[in-house]
C-alpha positions as a LaTeX table, in Angstrom:
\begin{tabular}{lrrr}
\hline
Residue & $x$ (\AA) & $y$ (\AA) & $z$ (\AA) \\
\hline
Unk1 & 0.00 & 0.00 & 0.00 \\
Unk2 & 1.39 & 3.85 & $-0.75$ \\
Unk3 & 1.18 & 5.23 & 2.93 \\
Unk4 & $-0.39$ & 8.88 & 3.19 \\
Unk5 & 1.59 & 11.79 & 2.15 \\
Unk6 & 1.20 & 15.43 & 0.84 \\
Unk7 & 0.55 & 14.86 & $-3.05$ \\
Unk8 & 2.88 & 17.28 & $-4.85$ \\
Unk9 & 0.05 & 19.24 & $-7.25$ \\
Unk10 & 0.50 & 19.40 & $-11.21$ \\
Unk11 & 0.30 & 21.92 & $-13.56$ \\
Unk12 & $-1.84$ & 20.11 & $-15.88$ \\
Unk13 & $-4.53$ & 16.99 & $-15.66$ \\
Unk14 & $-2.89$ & 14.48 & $-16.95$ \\
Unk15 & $-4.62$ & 11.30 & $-18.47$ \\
Unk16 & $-2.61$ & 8.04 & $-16.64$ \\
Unk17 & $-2.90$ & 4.11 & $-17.72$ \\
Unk18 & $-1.70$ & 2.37 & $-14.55$ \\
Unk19 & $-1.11$ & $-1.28$ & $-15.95$ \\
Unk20 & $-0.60$ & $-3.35$ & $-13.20$ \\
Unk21 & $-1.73$ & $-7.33$ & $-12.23$ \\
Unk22 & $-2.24$ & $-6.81$ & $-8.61$ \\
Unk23 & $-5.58$ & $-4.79$ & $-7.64$ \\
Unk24 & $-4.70$ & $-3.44$ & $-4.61$ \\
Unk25 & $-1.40$ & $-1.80$ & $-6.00$ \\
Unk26 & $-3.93$ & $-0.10$ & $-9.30$ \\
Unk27 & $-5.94$ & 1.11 & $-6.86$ \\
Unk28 & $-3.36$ & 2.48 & $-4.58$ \\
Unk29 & $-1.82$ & 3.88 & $-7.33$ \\
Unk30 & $-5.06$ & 5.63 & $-8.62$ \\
Unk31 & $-6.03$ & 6.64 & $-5.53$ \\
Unk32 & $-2.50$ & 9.07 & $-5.67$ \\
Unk33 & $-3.23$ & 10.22 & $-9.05$ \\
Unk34 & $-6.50$ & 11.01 & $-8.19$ \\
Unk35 & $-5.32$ & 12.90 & $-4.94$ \\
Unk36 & $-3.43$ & 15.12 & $-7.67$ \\
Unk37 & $-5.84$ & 15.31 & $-10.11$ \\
Unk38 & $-5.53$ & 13.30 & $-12.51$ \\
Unk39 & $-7.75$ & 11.19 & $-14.31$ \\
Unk40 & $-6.80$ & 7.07 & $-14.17$ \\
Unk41 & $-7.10$ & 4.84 & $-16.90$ \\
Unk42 & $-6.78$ & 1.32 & $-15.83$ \\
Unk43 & $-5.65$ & $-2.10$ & $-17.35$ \\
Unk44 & $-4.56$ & $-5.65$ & $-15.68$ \\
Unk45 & $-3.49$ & $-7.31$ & $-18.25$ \\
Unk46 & $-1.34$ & $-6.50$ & $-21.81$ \\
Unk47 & $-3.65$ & $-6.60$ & $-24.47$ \\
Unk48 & $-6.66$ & $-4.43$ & $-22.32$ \\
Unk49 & $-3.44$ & $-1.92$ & $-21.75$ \\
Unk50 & $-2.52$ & $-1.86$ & $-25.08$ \\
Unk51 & $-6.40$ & $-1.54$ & $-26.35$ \\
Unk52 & $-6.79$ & 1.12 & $-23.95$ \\
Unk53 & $-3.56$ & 2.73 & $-25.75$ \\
Unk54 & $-5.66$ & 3.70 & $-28.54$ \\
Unk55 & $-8.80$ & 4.39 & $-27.29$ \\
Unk56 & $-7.79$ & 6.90 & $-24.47$ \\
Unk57 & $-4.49$ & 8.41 & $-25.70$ \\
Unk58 & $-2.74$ & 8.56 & $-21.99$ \\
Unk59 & $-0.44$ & 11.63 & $-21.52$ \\
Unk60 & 1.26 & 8.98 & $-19.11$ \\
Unk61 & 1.70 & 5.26 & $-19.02$ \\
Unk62 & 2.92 & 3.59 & $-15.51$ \\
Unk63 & 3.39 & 0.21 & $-16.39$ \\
Unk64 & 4.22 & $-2.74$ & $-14.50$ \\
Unk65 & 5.99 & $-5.41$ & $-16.83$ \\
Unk66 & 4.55 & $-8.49$ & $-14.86$ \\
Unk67 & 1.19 & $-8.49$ & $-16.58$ \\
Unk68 & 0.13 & $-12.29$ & $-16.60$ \\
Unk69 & $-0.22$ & $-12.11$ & $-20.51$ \\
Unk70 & 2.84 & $-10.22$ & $-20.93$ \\
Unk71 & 6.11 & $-11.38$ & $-21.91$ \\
Unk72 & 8.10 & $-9.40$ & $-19.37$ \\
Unk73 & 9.91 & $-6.17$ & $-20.13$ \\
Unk74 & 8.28 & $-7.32$ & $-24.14$ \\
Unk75 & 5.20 & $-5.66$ & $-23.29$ \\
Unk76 & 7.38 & $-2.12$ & $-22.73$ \\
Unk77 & 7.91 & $-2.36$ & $-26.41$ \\
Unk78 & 4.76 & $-2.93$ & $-27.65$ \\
Unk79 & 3.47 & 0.36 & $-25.66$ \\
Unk80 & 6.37 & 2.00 & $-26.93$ \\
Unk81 & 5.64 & 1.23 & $-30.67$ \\
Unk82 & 1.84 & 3.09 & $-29.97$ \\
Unk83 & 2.52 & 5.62 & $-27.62$ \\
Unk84 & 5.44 & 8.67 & $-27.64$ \\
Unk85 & 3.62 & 8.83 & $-23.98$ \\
Unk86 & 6.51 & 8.77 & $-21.37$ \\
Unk87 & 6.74 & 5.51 & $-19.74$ \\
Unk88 & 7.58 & 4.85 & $-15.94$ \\
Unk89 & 8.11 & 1.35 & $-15.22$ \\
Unk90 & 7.57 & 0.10 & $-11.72$ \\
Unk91 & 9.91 & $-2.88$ & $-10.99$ \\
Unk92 & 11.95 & $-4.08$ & $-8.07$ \\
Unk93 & 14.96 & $-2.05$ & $-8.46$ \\
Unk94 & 17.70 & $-5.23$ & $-7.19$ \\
Unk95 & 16.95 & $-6.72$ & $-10.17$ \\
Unk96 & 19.20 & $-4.79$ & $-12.45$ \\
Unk97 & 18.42 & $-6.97$ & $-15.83$ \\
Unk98 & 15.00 & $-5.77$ & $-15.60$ \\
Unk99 & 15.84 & $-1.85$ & $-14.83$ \\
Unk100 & 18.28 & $-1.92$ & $-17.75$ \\
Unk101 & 15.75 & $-3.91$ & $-19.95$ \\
Unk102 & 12.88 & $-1.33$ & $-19.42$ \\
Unk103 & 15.20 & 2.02 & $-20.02$ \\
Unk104 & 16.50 & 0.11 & $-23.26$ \\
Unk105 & 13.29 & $-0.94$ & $-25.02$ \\
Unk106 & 11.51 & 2.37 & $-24.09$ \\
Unk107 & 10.68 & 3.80 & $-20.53$ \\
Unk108 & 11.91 & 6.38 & $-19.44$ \\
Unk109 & 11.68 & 6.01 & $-15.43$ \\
Unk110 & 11.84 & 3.32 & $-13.15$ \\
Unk111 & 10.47 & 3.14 & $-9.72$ \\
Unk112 & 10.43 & 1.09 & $-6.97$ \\
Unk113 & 8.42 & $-1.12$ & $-4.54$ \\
Unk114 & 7.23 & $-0.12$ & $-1.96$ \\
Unk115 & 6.15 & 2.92 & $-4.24$ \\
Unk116 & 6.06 & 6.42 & $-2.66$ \\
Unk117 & 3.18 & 8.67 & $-3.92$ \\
Unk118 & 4.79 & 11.87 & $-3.39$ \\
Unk119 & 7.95 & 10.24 & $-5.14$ \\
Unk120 & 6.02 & 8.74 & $-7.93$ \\
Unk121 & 3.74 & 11.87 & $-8.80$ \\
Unk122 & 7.04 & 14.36 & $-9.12$ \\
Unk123 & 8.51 & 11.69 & $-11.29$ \\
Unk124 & 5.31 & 11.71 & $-13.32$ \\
Unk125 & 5.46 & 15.17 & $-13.59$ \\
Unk126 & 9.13 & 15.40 & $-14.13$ \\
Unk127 & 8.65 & 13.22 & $-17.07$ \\
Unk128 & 6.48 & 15.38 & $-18.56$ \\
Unk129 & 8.18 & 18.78 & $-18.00$ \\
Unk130 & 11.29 & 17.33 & $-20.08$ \\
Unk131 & 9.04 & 17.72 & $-23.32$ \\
Unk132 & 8.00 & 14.03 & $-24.29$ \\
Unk133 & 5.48 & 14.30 & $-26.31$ \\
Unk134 & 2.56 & 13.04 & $-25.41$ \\
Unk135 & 0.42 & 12.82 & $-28.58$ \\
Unk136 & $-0.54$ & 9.35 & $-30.77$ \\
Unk137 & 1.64 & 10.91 & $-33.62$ \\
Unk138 & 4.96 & 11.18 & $-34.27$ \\
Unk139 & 6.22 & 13.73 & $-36.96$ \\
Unk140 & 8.28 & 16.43 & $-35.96$ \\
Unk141 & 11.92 & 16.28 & $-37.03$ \\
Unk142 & 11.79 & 12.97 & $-39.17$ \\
Unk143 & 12.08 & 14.16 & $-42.60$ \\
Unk144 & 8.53 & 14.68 & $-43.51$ \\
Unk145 & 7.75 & 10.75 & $-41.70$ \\
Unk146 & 4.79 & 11.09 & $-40.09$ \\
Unk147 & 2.92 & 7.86 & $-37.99$ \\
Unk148 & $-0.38$ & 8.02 & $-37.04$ \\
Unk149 & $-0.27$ & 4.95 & $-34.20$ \\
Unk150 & $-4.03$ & 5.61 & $-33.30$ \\
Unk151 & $-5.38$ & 4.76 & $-37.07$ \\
Unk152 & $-1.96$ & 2.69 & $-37.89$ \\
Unk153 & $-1.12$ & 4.95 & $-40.77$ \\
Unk154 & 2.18 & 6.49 & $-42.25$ \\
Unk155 & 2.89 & 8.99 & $-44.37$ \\
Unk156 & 6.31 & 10.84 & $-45.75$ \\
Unk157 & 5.40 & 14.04 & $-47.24$ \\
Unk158 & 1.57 & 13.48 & $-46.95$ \\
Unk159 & 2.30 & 10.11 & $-49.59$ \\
Unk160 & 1.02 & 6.71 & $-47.96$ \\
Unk161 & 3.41 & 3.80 & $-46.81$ \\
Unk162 & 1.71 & 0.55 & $-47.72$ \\
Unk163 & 3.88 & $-1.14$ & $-44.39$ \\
Unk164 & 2.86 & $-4.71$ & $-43.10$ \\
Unk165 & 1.92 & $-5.34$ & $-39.57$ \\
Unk166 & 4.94 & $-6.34$ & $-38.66$ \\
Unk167 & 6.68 & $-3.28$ & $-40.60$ \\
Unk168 & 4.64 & $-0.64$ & $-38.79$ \\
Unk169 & 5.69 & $-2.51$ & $-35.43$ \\
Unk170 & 9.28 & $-1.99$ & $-36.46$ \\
Unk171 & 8.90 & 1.72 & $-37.90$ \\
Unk172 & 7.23 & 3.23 & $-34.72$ \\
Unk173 & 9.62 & 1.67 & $-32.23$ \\
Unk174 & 12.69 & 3.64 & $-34.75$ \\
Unk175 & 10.38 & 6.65 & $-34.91$ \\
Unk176 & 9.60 & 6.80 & $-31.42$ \\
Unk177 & 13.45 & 7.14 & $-30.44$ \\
Unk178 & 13.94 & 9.64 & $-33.35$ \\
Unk179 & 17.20 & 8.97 & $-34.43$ \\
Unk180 & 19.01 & 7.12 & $-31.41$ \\
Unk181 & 19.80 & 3.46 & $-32.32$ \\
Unk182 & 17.40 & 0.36 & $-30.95$ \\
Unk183 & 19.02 & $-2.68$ & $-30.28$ \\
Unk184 & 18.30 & $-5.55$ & $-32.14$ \\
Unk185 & 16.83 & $-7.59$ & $-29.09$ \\
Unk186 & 14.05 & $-4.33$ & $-28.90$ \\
Unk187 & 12.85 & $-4.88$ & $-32.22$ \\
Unk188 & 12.37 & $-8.01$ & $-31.60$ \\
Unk189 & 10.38 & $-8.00$ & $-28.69$ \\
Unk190 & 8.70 & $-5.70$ & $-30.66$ \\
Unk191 & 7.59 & $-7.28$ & $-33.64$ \\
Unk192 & 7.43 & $-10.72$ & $-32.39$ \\
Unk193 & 6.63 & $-10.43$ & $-28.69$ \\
Unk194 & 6.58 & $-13.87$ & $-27.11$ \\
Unk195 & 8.89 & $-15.59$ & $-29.42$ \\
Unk196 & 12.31 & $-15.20$ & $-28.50$ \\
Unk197 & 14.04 & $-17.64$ & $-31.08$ \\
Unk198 & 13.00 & $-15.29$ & $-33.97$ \\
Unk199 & 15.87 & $-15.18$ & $-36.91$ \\
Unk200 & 17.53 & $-12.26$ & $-37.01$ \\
Unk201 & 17.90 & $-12.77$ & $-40.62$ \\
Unk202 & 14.02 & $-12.33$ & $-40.71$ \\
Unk203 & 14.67 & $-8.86$ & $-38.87$ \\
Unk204 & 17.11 & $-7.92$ & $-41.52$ \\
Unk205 & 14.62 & $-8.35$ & $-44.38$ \\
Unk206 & 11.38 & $-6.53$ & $-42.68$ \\
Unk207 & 14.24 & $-3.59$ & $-41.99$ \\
Unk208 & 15.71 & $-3.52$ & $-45.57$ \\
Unk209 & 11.91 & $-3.66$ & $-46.85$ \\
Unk210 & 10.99 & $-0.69$ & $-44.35$ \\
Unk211 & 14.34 & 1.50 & $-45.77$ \\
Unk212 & 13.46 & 0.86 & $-49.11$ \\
Unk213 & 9.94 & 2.12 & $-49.22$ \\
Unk214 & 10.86 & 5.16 & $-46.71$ \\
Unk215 & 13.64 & 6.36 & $-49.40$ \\
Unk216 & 11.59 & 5.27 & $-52.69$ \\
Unk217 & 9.04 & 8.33 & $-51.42$ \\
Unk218 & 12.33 & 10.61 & $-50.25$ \\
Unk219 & 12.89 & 9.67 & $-47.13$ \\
Unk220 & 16.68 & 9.53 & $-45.77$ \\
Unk221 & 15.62 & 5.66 & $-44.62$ \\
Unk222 & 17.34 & 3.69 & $-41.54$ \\
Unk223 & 20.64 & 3.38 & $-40.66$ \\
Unk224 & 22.58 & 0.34 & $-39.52$ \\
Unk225 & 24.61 & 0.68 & $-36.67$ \\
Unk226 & 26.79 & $-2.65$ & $-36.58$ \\
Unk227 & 27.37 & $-4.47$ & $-33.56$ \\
Unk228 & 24.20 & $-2.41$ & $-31.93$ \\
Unk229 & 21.29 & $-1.90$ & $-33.79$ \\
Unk230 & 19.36 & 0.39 & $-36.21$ \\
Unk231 & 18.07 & 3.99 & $-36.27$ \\
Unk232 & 15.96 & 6.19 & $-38.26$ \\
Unk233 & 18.39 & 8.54 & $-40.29$ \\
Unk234 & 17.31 & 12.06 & $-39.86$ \\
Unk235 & 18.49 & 14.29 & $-42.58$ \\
Unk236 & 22.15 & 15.74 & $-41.21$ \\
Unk237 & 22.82 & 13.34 & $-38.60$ \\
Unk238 & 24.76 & 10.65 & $-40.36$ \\
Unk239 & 27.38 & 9.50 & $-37.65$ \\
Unk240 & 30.18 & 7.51 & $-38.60$ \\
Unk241 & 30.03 & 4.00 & $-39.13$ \\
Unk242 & 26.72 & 3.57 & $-39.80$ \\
Unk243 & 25.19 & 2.14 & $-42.93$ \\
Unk244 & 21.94 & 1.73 & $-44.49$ \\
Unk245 & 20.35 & $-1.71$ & $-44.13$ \\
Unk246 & 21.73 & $-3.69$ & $-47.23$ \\
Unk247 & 18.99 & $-4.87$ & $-49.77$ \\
\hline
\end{tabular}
């Protein structure tokens, strides 16, 4: 339970999904938010979280990665490929696999159990002072890519991508990180959540597919960072030793 404390008030009402499998720590949890006036959205298991994703747009996603039809830190990425909302991940912070998983694949906070209101609510906020965005699309600063994750649409320059499921997985994780390089293991877990002996020959292909559409309408395309991963090339930022996925 999050003992009583003075709730730190917030400039704005934010709209929360609190994801969680245990209802007594979601209603904990909303009870804070509520304290500080903001309006809960809530989910116990991965697909309602993720449905609730596009129906209710949260400015906010706290998201506890041991939802019982959730393959672990997995589920991070699958928010993070329909949400730019930040993501605070509440975990038990001795287990440093699972802090370092959920910063790589996509949140952007991790807290702690027993959690803190007080503590939890300034991190919320915090999170959203820094400028995440909080809107369903991404298209500032990406070359005229723009992804719609509410209707699953993309566009460069207003023209449509015809992507694949799977290819619109993989292009809104890259897009969501504009321009820093996901690991291979993310876009995995992205595109093929629950199956962790995926090829990642098959990887390659969907990638070199995605590159060659984005520059066949003008788009700069992905880059391949060897050894680490790949990243949406913004026009200017071409660091060394990265290539474009080979075709």
């Amino acid at each position: 339970m999050i003992p009583d404390v003075v709730i730190p008030s917030s400039p704005a009402r934010l709209r929360v999904l609190v994801a969680a499998a245990t209802p007594a720590d979601v209603g904990a949890i909303a009870s804070a938010l509520g304290s500080a006036g903001h309006e809960v959205i809530t989910a116990y298991r991965g697909e309602a979280a993720l449905a609730r994703l596009a129906e209710d747009r949260p400015d906010v996603v706290l998201l506890d990665p041991g939802l019982p039809d959730a393959d672990g830190v997995a589920i991070i990425a699958r928010v993070r490929a329909r949400t730019e909302a930040p993501i605070i991940v509440v975990a038990d912070l001795r287990d440093e696999a699972i802090v370092v998983a959920a910063l790589e694949t996509g949140a952007v906070d991790v807290v702690g159990r027993p959690i803190r209101a007080a503590e939890l609510i300034a991190r919320i906020h915090a999170a959203v002072r820094r400028g995440i965005p909080t809107s369903g699309v991404f298209e500032p600063s990406l070359d005229g890519l723009r992804m719609d994750l509410g209707r699953r649409e993309a566009t460069v320059a207003g023209r449509s991508l015809a992507l694949t499921r799977i290819e619109f997985e993989l292009l809104s994780v890259l897009a969501a990180r504009r321009g820093d390089v996901v690991d291979h293991r993310a876009l995995l877990r992205a595109a093929w959540p629950g199956r962790p002996d995926t090829d990642p020959e098959t990887l390659r292909s969907h990638l070199t597919r995605i590159n060659a559409k984005l520059v066949a309408e003008g788009h700069p395309g992905l880059r391949n960072v060897r050894g680490r991963g790949y990243a949406l090339r913004i026009a200017g930022n071409r660091p060394a030793g990265s290539t474009p996925p080979e075709g």
